[in-house]
LUMLUMDREN-2810 file (N, C-alpha, C; in Angstrom, 1 decimal):
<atoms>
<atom><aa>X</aa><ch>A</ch><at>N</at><xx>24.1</xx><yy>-7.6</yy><zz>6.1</zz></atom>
<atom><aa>X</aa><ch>A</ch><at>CA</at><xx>23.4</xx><yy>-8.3</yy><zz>7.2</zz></atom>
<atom><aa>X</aa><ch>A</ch><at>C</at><xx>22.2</xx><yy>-9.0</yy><zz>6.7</zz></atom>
<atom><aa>X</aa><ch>A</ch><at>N</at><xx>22.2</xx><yy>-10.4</yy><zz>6.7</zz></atom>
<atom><aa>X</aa><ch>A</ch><at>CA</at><xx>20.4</xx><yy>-11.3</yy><zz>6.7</zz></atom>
<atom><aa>X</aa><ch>A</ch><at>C</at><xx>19.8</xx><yy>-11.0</yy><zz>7.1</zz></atom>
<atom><aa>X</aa><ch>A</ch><at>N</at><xx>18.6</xx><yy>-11.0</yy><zz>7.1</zz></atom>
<atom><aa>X</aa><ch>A</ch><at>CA</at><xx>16.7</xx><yy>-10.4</yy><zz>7.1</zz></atom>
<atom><aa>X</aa><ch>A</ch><at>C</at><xx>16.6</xx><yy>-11.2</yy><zz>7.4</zz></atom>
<atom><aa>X</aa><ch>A</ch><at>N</at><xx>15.3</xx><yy>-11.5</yy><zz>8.6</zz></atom>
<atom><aa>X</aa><ch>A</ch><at>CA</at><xx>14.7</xx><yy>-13.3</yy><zz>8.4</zz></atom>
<atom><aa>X</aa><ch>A</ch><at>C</at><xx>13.5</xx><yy>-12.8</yy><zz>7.3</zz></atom>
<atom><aa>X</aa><ch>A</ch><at>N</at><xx>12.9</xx><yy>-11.6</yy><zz>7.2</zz></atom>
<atom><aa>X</aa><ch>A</ch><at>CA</at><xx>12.1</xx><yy>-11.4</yy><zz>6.7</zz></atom>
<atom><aa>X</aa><ch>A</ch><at>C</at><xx>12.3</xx><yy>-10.3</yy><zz>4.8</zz></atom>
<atom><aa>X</aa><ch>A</ch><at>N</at><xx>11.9</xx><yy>-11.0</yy><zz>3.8</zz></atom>
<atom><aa>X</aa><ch>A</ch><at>CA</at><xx>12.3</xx><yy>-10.7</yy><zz>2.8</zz></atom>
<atom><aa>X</aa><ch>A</ch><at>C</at><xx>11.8</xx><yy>-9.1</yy><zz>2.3</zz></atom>
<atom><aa>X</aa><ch>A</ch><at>N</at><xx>12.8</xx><yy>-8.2</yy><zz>2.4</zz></atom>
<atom><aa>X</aa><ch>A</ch><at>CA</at><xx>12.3</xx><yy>-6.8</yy><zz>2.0</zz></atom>
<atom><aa>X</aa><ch>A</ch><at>C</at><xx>11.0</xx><yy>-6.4</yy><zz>0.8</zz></atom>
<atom><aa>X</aa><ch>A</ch><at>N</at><xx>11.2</xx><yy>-7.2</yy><zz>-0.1</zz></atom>
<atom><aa>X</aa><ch>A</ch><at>CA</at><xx>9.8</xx><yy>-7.2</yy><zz>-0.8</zz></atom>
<atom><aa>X</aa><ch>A</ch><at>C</at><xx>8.3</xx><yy>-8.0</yy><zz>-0.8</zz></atom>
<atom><aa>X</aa><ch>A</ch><at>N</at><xx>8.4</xx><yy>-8.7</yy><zz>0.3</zz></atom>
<atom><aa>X</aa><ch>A</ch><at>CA</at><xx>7.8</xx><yy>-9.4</yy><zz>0.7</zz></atom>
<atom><aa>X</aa><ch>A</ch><at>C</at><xx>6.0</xx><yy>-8.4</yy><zz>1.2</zz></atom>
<atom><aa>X</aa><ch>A</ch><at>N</at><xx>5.2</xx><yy>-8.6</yy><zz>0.9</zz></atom>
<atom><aa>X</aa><ch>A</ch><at>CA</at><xx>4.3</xx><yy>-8.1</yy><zz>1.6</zz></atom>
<atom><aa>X</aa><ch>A</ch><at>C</at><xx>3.0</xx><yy>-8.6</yy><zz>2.8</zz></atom>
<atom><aa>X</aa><ch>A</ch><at>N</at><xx>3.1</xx><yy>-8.3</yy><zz>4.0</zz></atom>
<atom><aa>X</aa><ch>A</ch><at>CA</at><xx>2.8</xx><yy>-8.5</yy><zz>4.9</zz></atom>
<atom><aa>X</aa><ch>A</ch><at>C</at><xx>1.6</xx><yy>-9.5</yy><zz>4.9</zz></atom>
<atom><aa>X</aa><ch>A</ch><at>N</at><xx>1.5</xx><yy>-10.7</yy><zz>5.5</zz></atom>
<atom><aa>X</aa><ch>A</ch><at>CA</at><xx>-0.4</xx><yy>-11.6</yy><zz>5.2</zz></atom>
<atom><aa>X</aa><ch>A</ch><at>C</at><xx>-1.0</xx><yy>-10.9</yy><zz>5.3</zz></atom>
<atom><aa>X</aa><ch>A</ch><at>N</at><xx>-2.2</xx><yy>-11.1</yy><zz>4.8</zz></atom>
<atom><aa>X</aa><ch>A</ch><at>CA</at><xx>-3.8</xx><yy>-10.8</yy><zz>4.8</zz></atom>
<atom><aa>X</aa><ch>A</ch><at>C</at><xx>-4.2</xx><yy>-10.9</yy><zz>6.1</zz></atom>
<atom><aa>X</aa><ch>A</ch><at>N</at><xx>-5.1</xx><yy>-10.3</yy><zz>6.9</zz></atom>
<atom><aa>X</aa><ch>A</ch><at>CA</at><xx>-5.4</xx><yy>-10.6</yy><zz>8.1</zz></atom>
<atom><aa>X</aa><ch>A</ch><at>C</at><xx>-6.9</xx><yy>-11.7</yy><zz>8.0</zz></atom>
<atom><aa>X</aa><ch>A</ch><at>N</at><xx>-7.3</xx><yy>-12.0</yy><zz>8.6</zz></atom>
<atom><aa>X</aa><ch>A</ch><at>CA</at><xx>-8.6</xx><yy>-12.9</yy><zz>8.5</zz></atom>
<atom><aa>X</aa><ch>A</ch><at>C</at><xx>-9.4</xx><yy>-12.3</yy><zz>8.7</zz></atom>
<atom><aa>X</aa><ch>A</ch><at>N</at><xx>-10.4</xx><yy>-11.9</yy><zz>7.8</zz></atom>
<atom><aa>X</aa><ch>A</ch><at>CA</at><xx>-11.9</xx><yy>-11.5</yy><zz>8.4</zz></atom>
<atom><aa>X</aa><ch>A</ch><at>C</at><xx>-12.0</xx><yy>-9.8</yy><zz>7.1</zz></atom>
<atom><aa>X</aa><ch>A</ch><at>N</at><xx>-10.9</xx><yy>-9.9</yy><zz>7.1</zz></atom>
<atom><aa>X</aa><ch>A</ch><at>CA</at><xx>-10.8</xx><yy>-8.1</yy><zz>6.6</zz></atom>
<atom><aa>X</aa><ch>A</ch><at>C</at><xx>-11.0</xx><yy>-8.4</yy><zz>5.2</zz></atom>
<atom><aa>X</aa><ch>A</ch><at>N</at><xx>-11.0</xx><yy>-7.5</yy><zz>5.1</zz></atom>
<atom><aa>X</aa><ch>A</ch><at>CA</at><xx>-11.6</xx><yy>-7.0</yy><zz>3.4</zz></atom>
<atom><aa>X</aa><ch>A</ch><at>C</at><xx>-10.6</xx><yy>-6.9</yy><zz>2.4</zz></atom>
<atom><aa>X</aa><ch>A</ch><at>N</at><xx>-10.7</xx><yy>-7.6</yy><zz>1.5</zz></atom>
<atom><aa>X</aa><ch>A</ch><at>CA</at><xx>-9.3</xx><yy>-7.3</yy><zz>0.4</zz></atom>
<atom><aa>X</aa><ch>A</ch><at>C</at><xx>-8.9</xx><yy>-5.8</yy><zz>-0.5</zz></atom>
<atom><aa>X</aa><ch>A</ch><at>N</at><xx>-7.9</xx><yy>-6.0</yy><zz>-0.2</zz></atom>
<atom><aa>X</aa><ch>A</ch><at>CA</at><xx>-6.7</xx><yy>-4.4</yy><zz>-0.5</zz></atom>
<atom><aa>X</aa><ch>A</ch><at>C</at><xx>-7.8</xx><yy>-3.9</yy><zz>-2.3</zz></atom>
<atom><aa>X</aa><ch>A</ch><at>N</at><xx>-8.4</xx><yy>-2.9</yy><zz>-2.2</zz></atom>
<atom><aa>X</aa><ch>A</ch><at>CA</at><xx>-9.0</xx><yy>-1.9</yy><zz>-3.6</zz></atom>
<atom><aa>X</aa><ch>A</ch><at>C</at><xx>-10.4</xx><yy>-2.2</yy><zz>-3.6</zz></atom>
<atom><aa>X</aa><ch>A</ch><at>N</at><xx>-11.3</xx><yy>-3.4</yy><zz>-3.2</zz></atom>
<atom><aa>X</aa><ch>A</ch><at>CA</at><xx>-12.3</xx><yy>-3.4</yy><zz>-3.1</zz></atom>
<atom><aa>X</aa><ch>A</ch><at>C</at><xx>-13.4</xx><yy>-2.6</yy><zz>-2.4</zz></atom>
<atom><aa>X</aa><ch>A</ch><at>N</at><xx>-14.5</xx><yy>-2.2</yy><zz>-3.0</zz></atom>
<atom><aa>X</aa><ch>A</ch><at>CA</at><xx>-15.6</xx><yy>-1.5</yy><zz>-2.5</zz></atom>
<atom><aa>X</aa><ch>A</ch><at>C</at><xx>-16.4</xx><yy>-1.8</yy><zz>-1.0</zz></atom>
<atom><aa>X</aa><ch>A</ch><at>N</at><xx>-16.5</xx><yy>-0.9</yy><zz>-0.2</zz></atom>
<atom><aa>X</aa><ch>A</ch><at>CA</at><xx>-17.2</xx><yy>-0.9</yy><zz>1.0</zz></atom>
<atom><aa>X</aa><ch>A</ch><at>C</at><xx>-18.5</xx><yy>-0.7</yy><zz>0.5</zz></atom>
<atom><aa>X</aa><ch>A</ch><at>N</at><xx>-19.7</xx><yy>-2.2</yy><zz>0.8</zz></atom>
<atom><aa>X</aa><ch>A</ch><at>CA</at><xx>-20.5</xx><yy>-2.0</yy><zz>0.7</zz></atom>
<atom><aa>X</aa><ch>A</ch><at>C</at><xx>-21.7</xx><yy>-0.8</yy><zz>1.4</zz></atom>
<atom><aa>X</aa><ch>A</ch><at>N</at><xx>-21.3</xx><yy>-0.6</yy><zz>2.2</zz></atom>
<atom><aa>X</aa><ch>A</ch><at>CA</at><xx>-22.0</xx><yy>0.4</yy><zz>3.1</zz></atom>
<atom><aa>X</aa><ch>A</ch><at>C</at><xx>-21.7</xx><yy>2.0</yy><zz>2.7</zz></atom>
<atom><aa>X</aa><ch>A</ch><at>N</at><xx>-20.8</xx><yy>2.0</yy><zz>2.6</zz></atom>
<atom><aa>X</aa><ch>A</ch><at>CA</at><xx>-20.4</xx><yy>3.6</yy><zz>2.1</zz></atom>
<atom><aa>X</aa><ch>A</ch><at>C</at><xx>-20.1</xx><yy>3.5</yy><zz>0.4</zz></atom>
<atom><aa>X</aa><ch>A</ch><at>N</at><xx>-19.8</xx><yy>2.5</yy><zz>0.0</zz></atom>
<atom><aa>X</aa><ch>A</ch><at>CA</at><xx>-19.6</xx><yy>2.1</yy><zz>-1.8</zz></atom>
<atom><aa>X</aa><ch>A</ch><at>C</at><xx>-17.8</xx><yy>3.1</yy><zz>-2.2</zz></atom>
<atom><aa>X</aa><ch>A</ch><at>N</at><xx>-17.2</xx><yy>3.4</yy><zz>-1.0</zz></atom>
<atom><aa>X</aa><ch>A</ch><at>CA</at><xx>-15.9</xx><yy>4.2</yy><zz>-1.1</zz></atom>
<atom><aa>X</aa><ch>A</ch><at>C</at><xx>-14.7</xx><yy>2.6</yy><zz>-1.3</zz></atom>
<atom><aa>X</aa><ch>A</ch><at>N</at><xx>-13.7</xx><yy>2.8</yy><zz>-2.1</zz></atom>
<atom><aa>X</aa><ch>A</ch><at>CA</at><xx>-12.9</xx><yy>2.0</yy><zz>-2.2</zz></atom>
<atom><aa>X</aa><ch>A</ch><at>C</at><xx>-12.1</xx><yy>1.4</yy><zz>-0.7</zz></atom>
<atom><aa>X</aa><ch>A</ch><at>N</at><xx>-11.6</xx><yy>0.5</yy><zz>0.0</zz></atom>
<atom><aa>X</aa><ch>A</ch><at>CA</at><xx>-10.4</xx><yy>0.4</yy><zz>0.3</zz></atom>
<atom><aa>X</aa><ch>A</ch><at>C</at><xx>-9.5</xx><yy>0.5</yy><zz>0.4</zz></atom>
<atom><aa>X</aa><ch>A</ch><at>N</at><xx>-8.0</xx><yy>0.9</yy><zz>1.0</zz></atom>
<atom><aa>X</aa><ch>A</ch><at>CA</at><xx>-7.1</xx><yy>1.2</yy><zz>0.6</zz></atom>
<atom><aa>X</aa><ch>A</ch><at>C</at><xx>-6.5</xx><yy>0.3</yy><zz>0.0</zz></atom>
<atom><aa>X</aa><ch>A</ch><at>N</at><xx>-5.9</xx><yy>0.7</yy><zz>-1.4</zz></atom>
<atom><aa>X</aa><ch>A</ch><at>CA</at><xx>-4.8</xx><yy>-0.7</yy><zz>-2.0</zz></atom>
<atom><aa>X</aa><ch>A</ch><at>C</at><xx>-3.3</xx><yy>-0.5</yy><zz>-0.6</zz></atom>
<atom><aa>X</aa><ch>A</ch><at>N</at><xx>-3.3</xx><yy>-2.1</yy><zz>-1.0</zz></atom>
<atom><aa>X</aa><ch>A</ch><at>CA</at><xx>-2.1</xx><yy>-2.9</yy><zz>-0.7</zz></atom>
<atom><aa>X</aa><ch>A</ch><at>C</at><xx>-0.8</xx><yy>-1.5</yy><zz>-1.0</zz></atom>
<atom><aa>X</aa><ch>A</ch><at>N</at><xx>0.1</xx><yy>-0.6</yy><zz>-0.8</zz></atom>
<atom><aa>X</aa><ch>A</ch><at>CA</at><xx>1.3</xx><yy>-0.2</yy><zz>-1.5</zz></atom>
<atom><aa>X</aa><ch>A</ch><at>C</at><xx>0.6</xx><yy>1.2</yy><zz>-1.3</zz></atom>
<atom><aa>X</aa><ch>A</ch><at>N</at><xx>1.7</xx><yy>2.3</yy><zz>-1.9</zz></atom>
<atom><aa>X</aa><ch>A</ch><at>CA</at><xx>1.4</xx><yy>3.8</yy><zz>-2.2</zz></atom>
<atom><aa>X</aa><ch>A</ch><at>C</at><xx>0.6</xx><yy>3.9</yy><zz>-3.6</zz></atom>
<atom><aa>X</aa><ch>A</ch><at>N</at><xx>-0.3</xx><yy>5.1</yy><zz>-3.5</zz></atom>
<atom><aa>X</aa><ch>A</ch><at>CA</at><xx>-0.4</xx><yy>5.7</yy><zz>-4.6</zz></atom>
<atom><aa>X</aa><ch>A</ch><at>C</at><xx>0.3</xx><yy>6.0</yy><zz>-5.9</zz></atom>
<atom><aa>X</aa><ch>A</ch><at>N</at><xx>0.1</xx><yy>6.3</yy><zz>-7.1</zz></atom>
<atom><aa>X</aa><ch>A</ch><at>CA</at><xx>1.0</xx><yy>6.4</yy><zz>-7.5</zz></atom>
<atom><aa>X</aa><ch>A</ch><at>C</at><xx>1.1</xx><yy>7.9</yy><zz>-7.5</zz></atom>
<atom><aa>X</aa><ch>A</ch><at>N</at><xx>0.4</xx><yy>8.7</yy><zz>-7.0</zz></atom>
<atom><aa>X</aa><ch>A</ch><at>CA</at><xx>0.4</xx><yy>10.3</yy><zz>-6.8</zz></atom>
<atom><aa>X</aa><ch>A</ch><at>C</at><xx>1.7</xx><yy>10.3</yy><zz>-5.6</zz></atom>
<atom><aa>X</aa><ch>A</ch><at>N</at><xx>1.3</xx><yy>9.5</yy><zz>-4.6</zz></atom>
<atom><aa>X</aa><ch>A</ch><at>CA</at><xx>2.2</xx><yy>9.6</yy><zz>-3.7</zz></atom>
<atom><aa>X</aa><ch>A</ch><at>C</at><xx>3.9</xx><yy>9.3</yy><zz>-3.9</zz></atom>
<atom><aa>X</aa><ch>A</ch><at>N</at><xx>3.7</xx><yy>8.6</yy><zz>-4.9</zz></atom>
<atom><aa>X</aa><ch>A</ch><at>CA</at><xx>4.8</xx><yy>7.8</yy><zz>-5.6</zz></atom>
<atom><aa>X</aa><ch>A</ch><at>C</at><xx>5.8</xx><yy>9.4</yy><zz>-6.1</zz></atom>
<atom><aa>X</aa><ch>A</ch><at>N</at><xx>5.1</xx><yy>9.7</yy><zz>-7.0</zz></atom>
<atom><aa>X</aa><ch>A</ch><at>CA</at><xx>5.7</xx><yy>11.2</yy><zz>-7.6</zz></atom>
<atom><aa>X</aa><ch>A</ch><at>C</at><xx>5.8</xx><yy>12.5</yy><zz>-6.6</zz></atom>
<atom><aa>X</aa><ch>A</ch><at>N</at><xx>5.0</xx><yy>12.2</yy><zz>-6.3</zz></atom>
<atom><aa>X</aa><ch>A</ch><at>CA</at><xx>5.6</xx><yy>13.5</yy><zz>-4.9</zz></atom>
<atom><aa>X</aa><ch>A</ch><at>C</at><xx>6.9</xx><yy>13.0</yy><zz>-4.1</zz></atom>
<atom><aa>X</aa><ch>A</ch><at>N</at><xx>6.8</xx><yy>12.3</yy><zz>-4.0</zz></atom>
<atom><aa>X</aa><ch>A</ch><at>CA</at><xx>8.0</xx><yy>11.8</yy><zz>-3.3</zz></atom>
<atom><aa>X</aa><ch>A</ch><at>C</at><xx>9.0</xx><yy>11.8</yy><zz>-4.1</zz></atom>
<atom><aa>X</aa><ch>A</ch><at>N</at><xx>9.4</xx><yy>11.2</yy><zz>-5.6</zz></atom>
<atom><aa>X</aa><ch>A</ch><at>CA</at><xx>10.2</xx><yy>11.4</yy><zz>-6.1</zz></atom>
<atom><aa>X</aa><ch>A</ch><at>C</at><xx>10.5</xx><yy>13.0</yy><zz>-6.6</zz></atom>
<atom><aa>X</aa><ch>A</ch><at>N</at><xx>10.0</xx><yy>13.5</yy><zz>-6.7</zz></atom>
<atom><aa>X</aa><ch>A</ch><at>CA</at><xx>9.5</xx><yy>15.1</yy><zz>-6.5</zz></atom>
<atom><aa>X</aa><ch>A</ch><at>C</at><xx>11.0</xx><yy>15.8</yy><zz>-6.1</zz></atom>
<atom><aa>X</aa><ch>A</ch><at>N</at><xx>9.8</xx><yy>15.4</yy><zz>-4.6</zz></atom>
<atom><aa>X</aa><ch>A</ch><at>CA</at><xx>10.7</xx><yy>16.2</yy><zz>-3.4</zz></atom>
<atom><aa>X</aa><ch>A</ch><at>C</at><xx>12.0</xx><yy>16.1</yy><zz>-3.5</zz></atom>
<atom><aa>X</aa><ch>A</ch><at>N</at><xx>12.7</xx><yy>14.9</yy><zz>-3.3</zz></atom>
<atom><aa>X</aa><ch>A</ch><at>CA</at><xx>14.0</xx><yy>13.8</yy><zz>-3.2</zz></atom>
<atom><aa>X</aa><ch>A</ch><at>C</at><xx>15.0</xx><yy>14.5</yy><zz>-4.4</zz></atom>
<atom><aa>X</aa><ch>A</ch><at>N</at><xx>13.9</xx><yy>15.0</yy><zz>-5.7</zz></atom>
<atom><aa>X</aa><ch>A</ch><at>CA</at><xx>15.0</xx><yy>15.4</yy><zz>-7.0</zz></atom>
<atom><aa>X</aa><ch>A</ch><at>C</at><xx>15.3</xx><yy>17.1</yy><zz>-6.4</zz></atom>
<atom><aa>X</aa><ch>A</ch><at>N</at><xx>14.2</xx><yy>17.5</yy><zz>-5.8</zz></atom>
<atom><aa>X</aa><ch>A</ch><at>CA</at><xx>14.8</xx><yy>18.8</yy><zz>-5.5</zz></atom>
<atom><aa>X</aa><ch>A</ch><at>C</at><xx>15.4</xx><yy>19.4</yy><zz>-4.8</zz></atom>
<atom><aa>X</aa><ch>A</ch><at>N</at><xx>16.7</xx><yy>18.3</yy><zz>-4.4</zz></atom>
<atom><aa>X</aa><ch>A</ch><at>CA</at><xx>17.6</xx><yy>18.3</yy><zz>-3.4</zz></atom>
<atom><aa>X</aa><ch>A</ch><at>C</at><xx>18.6</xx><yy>18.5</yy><zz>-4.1</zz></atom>
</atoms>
């Protein structure tokens, strides 16, 4: 079945907001990146193999 919307595709940028890994000047704490962790990445493959 066709997508209108491409599975790899990642969502626009919203206007005004702050770009995906950069520093919050006020707290100096990163932003979240764009995607998973790669910690999150391996736990998940983790779990999934210990099935």
């Amino acid at each position: 079945m066709a997508s209108c919307r491409s599975e790899s595709a990642a969502p626009p940028h919203l206007a005004g907001a702050p770009q995906p890994g950069s520093v919050n000047p006020r707290t100096g704490k990163r932003y979240l990146k764009a995607g998973y962790a790669p910690a999150t990445i391996n736990h998940a493959l983790t779990v999934v193999a210990s099935f």
